[in-house]
TORDREN-567969 format. One record per residue: x, z, y of N, C-alpha, C in turn; residue in one letter. Coordinates in steps of 0.001 Angstrom, whole numbers, plus 500000, padded with zeros to 6 digits. Atoms other than C-alpha are relative to their C-alpha. Layout:
! TORDREN-567969
XZYXZYXZYA
...
***
This chain:
! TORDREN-567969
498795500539499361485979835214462879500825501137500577X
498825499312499440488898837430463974500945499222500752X
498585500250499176491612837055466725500439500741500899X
499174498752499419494020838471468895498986500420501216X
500600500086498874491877837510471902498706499062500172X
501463501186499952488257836101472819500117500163501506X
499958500014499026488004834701475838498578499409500183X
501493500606499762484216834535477545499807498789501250X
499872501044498852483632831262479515501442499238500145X
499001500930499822485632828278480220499980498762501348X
499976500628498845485852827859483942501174499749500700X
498656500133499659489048828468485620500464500756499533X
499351498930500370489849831792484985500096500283498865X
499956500092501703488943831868481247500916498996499162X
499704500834500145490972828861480495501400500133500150X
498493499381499226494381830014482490500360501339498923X
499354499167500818494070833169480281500307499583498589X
499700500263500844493650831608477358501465498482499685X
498374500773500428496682829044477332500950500822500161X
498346499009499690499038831552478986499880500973498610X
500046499365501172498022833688475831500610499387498905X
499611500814500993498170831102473586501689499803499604X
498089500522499708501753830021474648500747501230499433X
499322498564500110502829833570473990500095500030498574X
499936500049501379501834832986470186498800500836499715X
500755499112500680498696834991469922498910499138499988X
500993500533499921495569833999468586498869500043500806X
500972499994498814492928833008471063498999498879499713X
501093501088500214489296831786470968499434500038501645X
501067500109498793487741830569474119498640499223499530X
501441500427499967483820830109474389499748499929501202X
501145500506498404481503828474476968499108499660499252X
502032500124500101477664828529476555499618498319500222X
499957500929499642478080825033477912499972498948499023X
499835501105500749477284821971475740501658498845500593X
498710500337499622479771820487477785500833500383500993X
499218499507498857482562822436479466500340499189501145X
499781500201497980482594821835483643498826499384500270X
501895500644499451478764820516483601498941500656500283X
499590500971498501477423820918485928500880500838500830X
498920499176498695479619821503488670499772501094500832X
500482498568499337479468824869490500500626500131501575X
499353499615498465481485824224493761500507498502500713X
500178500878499001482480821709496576501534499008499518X
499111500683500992485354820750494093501578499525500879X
499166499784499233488041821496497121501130500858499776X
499387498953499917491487822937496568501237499896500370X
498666500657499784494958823370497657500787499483499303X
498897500874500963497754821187496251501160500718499725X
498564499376500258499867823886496070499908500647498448X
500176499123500725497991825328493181500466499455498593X
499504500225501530499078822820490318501493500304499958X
498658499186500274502702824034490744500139501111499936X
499751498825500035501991826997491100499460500805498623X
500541499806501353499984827608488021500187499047498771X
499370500699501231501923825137485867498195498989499674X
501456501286499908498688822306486340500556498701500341X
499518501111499701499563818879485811499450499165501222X
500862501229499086498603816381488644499483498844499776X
499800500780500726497166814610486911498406498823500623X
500671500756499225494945811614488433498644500013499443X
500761499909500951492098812045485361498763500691501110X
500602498708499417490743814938487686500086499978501122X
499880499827497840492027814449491311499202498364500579X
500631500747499198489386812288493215500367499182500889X
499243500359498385491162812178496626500480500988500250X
498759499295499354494172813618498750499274500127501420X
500034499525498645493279815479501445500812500484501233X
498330500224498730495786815449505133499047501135500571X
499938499228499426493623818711506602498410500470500182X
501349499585499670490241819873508111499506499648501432X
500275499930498866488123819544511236498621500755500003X
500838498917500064485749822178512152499453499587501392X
501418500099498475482307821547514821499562501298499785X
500013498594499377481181824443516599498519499482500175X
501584500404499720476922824640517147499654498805501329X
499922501201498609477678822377520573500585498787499602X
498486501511500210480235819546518928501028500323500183X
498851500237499721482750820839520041501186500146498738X
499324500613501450485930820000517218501182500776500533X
498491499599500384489120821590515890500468499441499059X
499287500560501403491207819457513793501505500432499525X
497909499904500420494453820257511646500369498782499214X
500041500887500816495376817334510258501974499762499475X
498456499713500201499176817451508364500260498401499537X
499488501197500414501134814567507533500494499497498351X
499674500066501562501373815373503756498583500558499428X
501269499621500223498663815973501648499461501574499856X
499814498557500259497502819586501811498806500182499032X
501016499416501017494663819684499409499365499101499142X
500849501215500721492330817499496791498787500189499671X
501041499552500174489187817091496525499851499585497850X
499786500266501010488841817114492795498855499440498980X
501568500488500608486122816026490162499863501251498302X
499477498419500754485684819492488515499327500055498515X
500006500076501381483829818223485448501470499460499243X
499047499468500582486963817020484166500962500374499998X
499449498823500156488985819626485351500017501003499222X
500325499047501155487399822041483971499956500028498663X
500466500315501610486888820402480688502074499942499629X
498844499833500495490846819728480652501007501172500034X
499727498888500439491794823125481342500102500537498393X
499903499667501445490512824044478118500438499295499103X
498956500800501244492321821277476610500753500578499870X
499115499706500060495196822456477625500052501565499599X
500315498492500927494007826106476095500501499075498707X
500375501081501140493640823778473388501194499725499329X
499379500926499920496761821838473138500962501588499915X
499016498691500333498775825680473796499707500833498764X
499972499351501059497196826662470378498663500929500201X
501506499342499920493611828221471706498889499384498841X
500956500349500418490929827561469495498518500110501091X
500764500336498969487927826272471743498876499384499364X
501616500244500785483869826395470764499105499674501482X
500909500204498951481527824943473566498709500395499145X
501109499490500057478136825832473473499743501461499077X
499889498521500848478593829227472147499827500883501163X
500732498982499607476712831794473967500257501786500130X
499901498561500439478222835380474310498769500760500196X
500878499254499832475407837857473742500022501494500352X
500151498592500328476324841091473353501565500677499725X
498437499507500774479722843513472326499418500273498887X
500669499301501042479835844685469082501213501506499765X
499072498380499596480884848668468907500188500104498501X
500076498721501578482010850635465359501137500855500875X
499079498840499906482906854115466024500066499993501539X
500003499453498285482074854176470009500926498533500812X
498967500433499543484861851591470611499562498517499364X
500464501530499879484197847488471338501061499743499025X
498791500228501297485878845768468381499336498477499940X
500361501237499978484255842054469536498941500083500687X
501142500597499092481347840005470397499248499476499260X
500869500892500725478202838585469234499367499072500985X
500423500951499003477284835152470239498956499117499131X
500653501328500066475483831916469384500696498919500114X
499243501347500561476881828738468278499087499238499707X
500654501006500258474923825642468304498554500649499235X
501447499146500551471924827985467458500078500917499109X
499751498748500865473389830417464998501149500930500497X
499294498713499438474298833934465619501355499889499119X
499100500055500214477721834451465158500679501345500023X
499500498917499682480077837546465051501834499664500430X
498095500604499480484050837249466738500131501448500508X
499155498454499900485966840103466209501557499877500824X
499439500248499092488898840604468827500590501502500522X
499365499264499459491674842699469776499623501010501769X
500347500174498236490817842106473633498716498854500077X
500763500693499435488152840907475209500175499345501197X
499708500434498365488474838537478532498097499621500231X
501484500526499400484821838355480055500608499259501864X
500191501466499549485226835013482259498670499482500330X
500831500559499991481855834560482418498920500005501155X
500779500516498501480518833920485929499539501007500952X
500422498679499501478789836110488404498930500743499368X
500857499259500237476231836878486022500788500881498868X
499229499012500705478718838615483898499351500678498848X
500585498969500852476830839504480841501173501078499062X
499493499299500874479955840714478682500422501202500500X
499770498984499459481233842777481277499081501441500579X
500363498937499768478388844807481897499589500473499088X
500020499289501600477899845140477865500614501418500419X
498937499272500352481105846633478073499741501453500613X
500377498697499257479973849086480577500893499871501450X
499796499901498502481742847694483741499356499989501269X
500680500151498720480340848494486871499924498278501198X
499590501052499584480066844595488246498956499926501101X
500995500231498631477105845233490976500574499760500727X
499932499837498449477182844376494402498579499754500591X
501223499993499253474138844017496764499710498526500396X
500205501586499226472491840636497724500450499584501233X
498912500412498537474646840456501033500965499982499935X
498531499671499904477507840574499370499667498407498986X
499883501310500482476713837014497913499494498700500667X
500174500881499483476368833749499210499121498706499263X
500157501267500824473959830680498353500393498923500531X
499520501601500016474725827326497950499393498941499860X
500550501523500800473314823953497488500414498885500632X
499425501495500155474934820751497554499151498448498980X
499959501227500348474471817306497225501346499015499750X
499100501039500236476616814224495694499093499204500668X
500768500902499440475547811848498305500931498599500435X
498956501064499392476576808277499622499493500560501548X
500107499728498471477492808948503564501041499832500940X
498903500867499295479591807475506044499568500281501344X
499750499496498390480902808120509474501004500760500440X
498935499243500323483182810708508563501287499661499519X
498866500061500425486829810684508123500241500151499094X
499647499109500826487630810815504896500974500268499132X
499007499226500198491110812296505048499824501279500510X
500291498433499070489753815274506366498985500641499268X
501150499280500183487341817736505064499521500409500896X
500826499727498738484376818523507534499116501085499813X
501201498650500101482669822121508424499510499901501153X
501160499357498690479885823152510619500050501143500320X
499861498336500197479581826336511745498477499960501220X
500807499365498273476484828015514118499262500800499377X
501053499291500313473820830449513050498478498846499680X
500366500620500359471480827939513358499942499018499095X
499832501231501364472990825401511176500348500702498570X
499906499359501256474102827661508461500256501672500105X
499841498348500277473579831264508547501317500773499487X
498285499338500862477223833384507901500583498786499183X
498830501388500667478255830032506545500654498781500462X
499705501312499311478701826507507334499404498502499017X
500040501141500735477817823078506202501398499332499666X
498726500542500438480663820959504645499504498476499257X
500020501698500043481192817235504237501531499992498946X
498637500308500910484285816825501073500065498887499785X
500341501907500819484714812904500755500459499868498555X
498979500412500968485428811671497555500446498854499881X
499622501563500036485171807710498172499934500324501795X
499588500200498169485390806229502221498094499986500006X
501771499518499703481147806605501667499187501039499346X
500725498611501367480298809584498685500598500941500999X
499097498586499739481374812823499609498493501467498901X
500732498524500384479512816596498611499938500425501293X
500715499531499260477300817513500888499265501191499751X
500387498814500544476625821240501127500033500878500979X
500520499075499252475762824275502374500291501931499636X
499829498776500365476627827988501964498941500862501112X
500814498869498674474176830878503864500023501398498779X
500364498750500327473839834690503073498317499610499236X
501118499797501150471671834872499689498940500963500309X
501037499745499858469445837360501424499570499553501486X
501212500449498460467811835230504119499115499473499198X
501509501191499957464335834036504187499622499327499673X
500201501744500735465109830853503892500837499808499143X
498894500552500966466911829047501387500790499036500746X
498551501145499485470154826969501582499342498672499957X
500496501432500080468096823864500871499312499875501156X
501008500096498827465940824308503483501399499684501221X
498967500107498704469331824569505987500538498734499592X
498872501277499919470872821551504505499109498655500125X
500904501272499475467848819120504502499910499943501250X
500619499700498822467141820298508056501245498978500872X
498940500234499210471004819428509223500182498507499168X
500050501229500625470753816043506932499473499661501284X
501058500603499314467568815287509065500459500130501848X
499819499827498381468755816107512462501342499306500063X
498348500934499436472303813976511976499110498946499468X
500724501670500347469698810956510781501321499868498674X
499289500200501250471602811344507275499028499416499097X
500653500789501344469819809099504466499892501404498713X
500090498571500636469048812159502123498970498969499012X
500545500583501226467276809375499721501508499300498974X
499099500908500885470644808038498199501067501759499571X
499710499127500812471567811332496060500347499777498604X
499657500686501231473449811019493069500248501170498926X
499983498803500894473932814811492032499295501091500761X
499908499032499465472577817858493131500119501607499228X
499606498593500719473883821805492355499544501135500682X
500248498993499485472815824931493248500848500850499244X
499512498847500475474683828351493061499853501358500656X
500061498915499441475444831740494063501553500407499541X
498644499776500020479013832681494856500005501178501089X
499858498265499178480107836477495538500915499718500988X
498976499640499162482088837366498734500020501087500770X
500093498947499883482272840423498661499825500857499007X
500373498957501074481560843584496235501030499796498955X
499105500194501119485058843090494368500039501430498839X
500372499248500881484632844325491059501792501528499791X
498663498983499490487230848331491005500505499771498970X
499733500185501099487427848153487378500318498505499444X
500316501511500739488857845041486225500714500186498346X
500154499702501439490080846619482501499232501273499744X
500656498810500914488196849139480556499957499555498966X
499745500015501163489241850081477301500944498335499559X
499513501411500848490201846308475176499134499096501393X
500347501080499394488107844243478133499950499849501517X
499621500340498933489240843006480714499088498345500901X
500677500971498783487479841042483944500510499002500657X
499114501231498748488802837752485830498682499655500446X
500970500998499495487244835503488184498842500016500707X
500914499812499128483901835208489608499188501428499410X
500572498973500368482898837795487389500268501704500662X
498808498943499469485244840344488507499843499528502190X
500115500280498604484122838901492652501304499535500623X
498795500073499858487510837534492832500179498729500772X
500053501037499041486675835138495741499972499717501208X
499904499639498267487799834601499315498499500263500346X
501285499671499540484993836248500972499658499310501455X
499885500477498717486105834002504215499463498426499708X
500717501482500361485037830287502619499675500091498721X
500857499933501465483631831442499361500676499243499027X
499278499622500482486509829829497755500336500722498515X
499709499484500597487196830502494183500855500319498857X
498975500572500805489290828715492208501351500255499731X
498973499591499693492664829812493672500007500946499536X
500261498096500258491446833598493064499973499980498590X
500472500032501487490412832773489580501483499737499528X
498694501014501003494148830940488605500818501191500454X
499604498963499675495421834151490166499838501451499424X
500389499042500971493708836651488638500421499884498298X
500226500301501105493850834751485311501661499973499151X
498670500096500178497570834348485438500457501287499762X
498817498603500512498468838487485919498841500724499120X
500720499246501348495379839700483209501180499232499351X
499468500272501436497111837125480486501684500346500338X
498735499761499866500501838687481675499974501393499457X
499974498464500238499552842149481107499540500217498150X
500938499622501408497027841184477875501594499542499036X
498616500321500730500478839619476352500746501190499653X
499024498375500436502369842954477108499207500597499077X
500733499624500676499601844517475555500070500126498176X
499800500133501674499494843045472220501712499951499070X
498839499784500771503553842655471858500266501438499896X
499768499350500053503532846222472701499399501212498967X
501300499710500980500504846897470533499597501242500870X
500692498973498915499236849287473715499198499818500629X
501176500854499306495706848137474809500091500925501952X
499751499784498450496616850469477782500967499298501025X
499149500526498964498742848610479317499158498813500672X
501086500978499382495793846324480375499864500799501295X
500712499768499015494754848641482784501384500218501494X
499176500783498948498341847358485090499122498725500632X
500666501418499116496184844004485729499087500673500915X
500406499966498976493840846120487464500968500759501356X
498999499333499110496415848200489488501040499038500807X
499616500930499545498735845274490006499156498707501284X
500084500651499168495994843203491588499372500378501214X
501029499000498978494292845903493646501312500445501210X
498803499737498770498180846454495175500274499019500624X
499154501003499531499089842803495268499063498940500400X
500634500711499124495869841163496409498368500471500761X
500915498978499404493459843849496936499961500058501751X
500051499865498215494579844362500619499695498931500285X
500622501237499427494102840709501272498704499449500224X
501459500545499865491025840273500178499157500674500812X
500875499247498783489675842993502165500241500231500930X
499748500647498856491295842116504958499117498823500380X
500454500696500102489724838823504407498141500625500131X
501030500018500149486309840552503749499435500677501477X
500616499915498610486340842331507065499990499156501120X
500035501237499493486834839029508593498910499806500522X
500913500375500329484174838143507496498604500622500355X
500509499303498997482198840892508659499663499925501291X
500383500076498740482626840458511425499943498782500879X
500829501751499277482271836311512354498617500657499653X
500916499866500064478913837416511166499169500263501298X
500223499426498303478258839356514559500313499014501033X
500236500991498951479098835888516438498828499274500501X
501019500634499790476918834196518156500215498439500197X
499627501475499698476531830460518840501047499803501297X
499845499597498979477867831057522132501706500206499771X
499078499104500838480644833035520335500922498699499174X
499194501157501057481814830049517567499826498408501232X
499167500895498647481886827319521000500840500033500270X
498923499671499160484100829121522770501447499703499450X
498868500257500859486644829891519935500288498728499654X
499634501271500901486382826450518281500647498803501014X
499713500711498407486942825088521959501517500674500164X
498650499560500141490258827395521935500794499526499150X
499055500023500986491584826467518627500206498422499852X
499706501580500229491381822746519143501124499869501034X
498621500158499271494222823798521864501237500584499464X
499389499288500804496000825639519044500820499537499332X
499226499945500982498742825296516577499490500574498891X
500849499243501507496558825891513358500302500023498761X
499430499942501339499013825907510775499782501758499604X
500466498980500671498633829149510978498531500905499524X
501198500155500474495217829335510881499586499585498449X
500213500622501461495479827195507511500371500715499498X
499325499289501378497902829136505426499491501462500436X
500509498942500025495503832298506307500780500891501000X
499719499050498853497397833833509519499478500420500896X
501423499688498714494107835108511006500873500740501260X
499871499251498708496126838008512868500954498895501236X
499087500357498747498700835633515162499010498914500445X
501013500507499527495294833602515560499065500859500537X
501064498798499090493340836358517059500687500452501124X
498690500043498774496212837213519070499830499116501114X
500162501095498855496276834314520937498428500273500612X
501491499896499479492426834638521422499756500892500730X
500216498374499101492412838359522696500738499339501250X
499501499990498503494703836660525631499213498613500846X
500812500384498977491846834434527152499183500611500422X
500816499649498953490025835069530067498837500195499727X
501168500380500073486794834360528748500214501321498388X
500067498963500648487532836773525771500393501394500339X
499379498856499021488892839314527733498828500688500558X
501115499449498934485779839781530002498898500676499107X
500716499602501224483901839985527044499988501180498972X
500336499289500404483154843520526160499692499752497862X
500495500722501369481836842271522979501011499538498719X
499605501061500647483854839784521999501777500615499285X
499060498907500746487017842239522054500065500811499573X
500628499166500570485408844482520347500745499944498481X
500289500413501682485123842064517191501542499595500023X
498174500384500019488662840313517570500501501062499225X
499079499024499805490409843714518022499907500501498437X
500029499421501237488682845039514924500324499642498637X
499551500512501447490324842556512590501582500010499787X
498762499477499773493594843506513952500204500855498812X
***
């Protein structure tokens, strides 16, 4: 098989490159290992509503669950911060078929699209990647390819074929495990987090409704503790007297936040997505990052091939290292440093910000939210506490 472009995986980011390619007129194959693309689900299936306009995504009801009006955040004591807007700011979505209609719409822009196809390997002549060898419904296969897009998760096999550096350290990733559960009590126009050391290690629990009694029930903690995420989320089931026998799905994962990959082209192949660590490192978060990333690679891989200059790939990494590079690591020293809170620590604040104006809090204005915080009394006195603030200044 030959084409202009192979694209590995068909999650968000693999999917976004390959239609925006497509549309352009070049030939494009996307693969997923997946018997059936978006199964099983990999995340809490939460995102903003700003993102189908912004990435040309229909709204299309097939895929959107429920409309979400905001968040409310408990602190290890109870105590609550709610933002709740009067328009919908986010959806909780149903990401099998999301994901699966993404690649329609690869599909539908002229992608050619193989599920259960397996990338294995690059294939080199003459020093220099000139495709991929995979697996197709059990037979090896060969797909020859201008460009490569490796899309393919955090375990990234194509990209470290290729020879990209995609490590990071087990603290620079987060686990996960969720439940699809029936559960009621909760609001559910609101999405619901936990936060304490005790209840979820550097993370939080989270409540996403999708009916007024289902929701996704889940859990994020630093991938190198002790314990596992299951262990933190049965524990906080069992101590809210949650029914933890009426389960209807459950997922496990591992989502990077942190260790963003430097290299995201070398040579013909280029990195998006989770592969590439391209995920708020502040709520683990990845979807947005992925339709972002996926949007300025197939902008650059386009120039690329009309220009017939495979260097001009290596703008997607320069472009996003200027234009969202600082954010994210802004974001990652954030993150850093809630770590260093204590229970004590996420009270106080969460007790401040329920007297707050948290729009800006939502649309990511940590600094004029720290601001305000550095001018209480109780953070003030606190050696400590302005320590950590100051340092995210």
């Amino acid at each position: 098989m030959r084409y202009d472009v192979v694209v590995v995986g068909a999650g968000v980011a693999g999917p976004i490159v390959a239609r925006n390619v497509a549309r352009a007129g070049f030939s494009v194959l996307l693969i997923d290992k997946k018997a059936a693309i978006g199964t099983p689900k990999q995340c809490a299936e939460g995102i903003s509503v700003n993102v189908f306009e912004q990435f040309d995504i229909p709204y299309d009801r097939r895929f959107i669950n429920r409309e979400i009006y905001g968040a409310r955040l408990y602190s290890p004591s109870g105590y609550t911060a709610e933002l709740r807007y009067k328009k919908v700011s986010g959806v909780i979505l149903e990401r099998k078929v999301f994901d699966k209609m993404l690649a329609y719409y690869a599909a539908k822009a002229g992608a050619d699209v193989l599920a259960r196809t397996e990338a294995l390997d690059v294939i080199r002549k003459d020093g220099k990647i000139v495709g991929i060898k995979a697996k197709h419904e059990g037979e090896l296969i060969e797909i020859y390819a201008d460009i490569i897009v490796t899309a393919d998760g955090v375990e990234s096999t194509i990209a470290r074929k290729a020879g990209i550096d995609t490590y990071a350290p087990p603290h620079e990733f987060d686990s996960s495990y969720e439940y699809e559960m029936l559960i009621e009590g909760y609001d559910p126009d609101l999405i619901h987090l936990w936060f304490g050391n005790e209840v979820a290690p550097r993370g939080y629990v989270w409540v996403f409704p999708k009916d007024e009694d289902r929701a996704n029930v889940g859990i994020g903690i630093n991938a190198d503790n002790p314990r596992t995420a299951k262990y933190y989320l049965d524990r906080w089931l069992k101590e809210n007297n949650i029914n933890a026998k009426k389960l209807l799905e459950i997922n496990v994962g591992l989502v990077p936040v942190g260790g963003f990959v430097k290299e995201l082209a070398k040579e013909n192949v280029v990195v998006v997505g989770d592969a590439a660590r391209q995920v708020n490192p502040m709520h683990g978060g990845g979807m947005a990052e992925a339709m972002k990333a996926g949007t300025m690679a197939a902008k650059w891989i386009v120039r690329a091939l009309e220009e017939e200059d495979i260097g001009l790939l290596q703008n997607y990494t320069k472009e996003w290292w200027e234009k969202e590079g600082p954010r994210m690591e802004r974001l990652l020293k954030l993150r850093r440093a809630t770590e260093k809170l204590t229970d004590e620590d996420l009270d106080l604040f969460i007790q401040l910000l329920s007297g707050m104006d948290l729009e800006k809090l939502a649309s990511g204005n940590y600094a004029e939210v720290i601001k305000v915080l550095l001018k209480n009394p109780k953070v003030i006195m606190s050696k400590r506490r302005l320590e950590i603030l100051r340092a995210l200044l």
